[in-house]
C-alpha positions in Angstrom: -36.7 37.7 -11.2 -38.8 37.4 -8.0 -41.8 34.9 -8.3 -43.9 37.0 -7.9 -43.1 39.2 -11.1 -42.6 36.0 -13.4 -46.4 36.0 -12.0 -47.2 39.0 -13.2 -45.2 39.0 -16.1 -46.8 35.7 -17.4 -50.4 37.4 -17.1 -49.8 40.5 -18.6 -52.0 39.9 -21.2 -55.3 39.6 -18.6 -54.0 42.8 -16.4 -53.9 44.8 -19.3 -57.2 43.7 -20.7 -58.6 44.4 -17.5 -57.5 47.7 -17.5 -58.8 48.3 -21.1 -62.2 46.7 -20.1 -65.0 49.0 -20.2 -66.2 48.8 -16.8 -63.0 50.0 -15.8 -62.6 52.5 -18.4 -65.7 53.7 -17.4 -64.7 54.1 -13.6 -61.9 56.3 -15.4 -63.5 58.5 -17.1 -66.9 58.5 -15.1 -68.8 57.4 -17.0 -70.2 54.6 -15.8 -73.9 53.8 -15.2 -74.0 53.9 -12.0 -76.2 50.6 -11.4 -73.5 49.1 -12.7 -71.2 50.3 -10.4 -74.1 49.9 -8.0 -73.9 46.2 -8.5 -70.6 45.4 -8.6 -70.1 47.1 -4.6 -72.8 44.1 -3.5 -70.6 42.0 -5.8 -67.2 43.3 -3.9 -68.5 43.2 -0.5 -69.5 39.3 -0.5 -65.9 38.8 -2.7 -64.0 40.8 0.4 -65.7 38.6 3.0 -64.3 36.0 1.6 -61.1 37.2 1.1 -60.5 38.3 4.6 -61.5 34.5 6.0 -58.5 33.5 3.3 -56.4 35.4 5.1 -57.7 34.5 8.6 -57.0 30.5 7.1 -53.8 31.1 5.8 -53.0 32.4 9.4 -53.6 29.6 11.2 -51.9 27.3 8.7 -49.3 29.7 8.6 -45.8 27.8 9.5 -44.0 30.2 11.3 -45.1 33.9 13.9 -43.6 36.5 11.7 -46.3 34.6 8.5 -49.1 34.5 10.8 -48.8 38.5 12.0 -48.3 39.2 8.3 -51.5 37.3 7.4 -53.5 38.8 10.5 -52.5 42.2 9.3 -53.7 42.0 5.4 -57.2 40.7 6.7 -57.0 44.1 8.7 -56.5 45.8 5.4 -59.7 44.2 3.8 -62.0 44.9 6.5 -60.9 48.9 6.4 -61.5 48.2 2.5 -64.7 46.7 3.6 -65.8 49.8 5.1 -65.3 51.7 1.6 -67.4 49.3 0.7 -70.0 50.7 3.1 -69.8 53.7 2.1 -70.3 53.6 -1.1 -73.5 50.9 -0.7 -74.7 54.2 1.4 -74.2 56.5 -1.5 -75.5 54.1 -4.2 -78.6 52.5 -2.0 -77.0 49.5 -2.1 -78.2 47.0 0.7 -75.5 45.0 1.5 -77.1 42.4 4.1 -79.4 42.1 1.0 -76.5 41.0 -1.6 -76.5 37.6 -3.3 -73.7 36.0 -5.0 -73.8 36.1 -8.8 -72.3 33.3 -10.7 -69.0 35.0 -11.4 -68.3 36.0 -7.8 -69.3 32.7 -6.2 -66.8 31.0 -8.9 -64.5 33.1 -7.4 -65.0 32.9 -3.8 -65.5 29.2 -3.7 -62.3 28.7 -5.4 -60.5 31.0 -2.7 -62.2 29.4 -0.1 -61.3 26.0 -1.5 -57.7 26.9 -2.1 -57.0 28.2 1.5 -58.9 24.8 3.2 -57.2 22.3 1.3 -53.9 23.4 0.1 -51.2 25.0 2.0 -50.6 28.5 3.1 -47.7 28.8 -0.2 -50.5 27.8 -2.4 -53.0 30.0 -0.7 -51.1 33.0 -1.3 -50.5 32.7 -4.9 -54.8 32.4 -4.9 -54.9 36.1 -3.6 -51.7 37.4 -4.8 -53.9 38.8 -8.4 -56.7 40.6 -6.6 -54.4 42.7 -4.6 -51.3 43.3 -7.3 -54.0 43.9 -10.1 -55.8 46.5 -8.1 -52.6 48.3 -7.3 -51.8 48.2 -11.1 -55.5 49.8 -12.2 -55.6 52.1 -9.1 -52.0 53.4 -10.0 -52.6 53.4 -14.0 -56.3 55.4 -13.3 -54.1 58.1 -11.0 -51.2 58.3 -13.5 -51.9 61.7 -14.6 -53.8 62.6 -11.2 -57.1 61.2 -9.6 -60.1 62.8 -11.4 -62.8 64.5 -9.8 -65.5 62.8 -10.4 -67.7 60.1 -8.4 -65.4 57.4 -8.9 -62.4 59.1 -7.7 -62.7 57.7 -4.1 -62.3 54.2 -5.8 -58.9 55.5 -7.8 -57.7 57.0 -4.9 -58.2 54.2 -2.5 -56.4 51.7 -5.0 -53.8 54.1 -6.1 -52.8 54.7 -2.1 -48.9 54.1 -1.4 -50.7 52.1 1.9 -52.6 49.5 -1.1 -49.3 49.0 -2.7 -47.9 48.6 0.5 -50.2 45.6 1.1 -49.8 44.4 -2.1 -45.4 44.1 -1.8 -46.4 42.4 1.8 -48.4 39.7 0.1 -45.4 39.5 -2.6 -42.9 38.9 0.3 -45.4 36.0 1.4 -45.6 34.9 -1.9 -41.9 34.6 -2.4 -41.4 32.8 1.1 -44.0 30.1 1.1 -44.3 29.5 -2.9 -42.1 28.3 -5.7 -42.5 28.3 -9.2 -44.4 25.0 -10.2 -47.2 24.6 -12.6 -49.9 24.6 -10.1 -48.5 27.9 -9.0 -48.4 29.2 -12.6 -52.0 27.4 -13.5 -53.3 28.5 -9.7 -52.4 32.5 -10.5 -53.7 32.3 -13.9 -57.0 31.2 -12.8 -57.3 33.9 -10.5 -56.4 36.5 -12.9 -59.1 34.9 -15.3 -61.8 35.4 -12.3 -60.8 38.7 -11.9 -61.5 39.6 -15.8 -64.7 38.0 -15.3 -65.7 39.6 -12.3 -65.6 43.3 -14.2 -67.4 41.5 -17.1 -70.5 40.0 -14.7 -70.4 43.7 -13.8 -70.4 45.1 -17.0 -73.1 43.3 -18.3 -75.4 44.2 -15.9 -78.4 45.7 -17.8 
């Protein structure tokens, strides 16, 4: 078994209550107040922004060309997710320049942030590795029978994309050739995986 699937394996229990959670169930069926969704687009954004300079630091701590152009080219995939971003905040009069970090996504960012300054790159990748493989998982599990039309469906088509997957098996690979299987791996992954869960929960509760 690859690393990166005893990873996923080992936190089946959070990607499945995430895609049971009723913000995302809600995106499913389209049903979701739309303030809701509203908020959590500001709440993305500022968690993207953060994830692309992650990427942009495991770069240039990345020990060898081929890592670095693999890094460089993931932070190109977040800033065209970025741009989804935008265009939803259009449709939902979000302001993103506006948008303030709520406790759940600044827990988040500041430990991505954190991880990618003082640890290395291996490390670093096993920090980002949920966000994208859990994304792929709920886009493809929302499009398993076809994406609905409804207003949500841009989000279950963007995340159900062969091109996200695509991303997601590059980070794997990066995963696989900088990490190893340690407890701080284990307990690094799990703790990103728990931010995750309560990232859709700060979102939920929204009133």
């Amino acid at each position: 078994m690859t690393l990166s699937s005893e990873l996923w394996q080992a936190n089946l229990d959070l990607a499945q209550a995430c895609l049971k959670h009723p913000f995302v169930q809600g995106i499913a069926k389209g049903t979701l107040e739309r303030k809701k969704f509203a908020y959590y687009v500001g709440q993305d954004a500022f968690f993207l922004e953060a994830f692309a300079r992650a990427y942009s630091i495991a770069a240039a701590k990345s020990p060898d060309w081929e890592g670095f152009g693999m890094f460089h080219d993931l932070a190109a995939g977040v800033l065209e997710e970025l741009r989804l971003h935008e265009d939803f905040a259009a449709n939902w009069s979000v302001d993103l320049r506006t948008v303030q970090p709520q406790p759940a996504t600044r827990r988040y960012t500041d430990f991505l942030l954190a991880t990618a300054w003082s640890s290395d790159v291996g490390l670093t990748t096993v920090a980002m590795l949920p966000c994208m493989r859990l994304y792929a998982f709920l886009g493809q599990q929302l499009a398993y029978s076809g994406v609905p039309n409804h207003e949500y469906g841009n989000w279950i088509d963007t995340y159900s994309a062969p091109e996200f997957e695509q991303l997601a098996q590059q980070l794997e690979t990066l995963a696989e050739r900088y990490s190893s299987a340690t407890p701080q791996v284990h307990s690094i992954y799990r703790y990103a995986m728990l931010c995750e869960r309560d990232f859709f929960e700060a979102a939920w509760m929204v009133e």
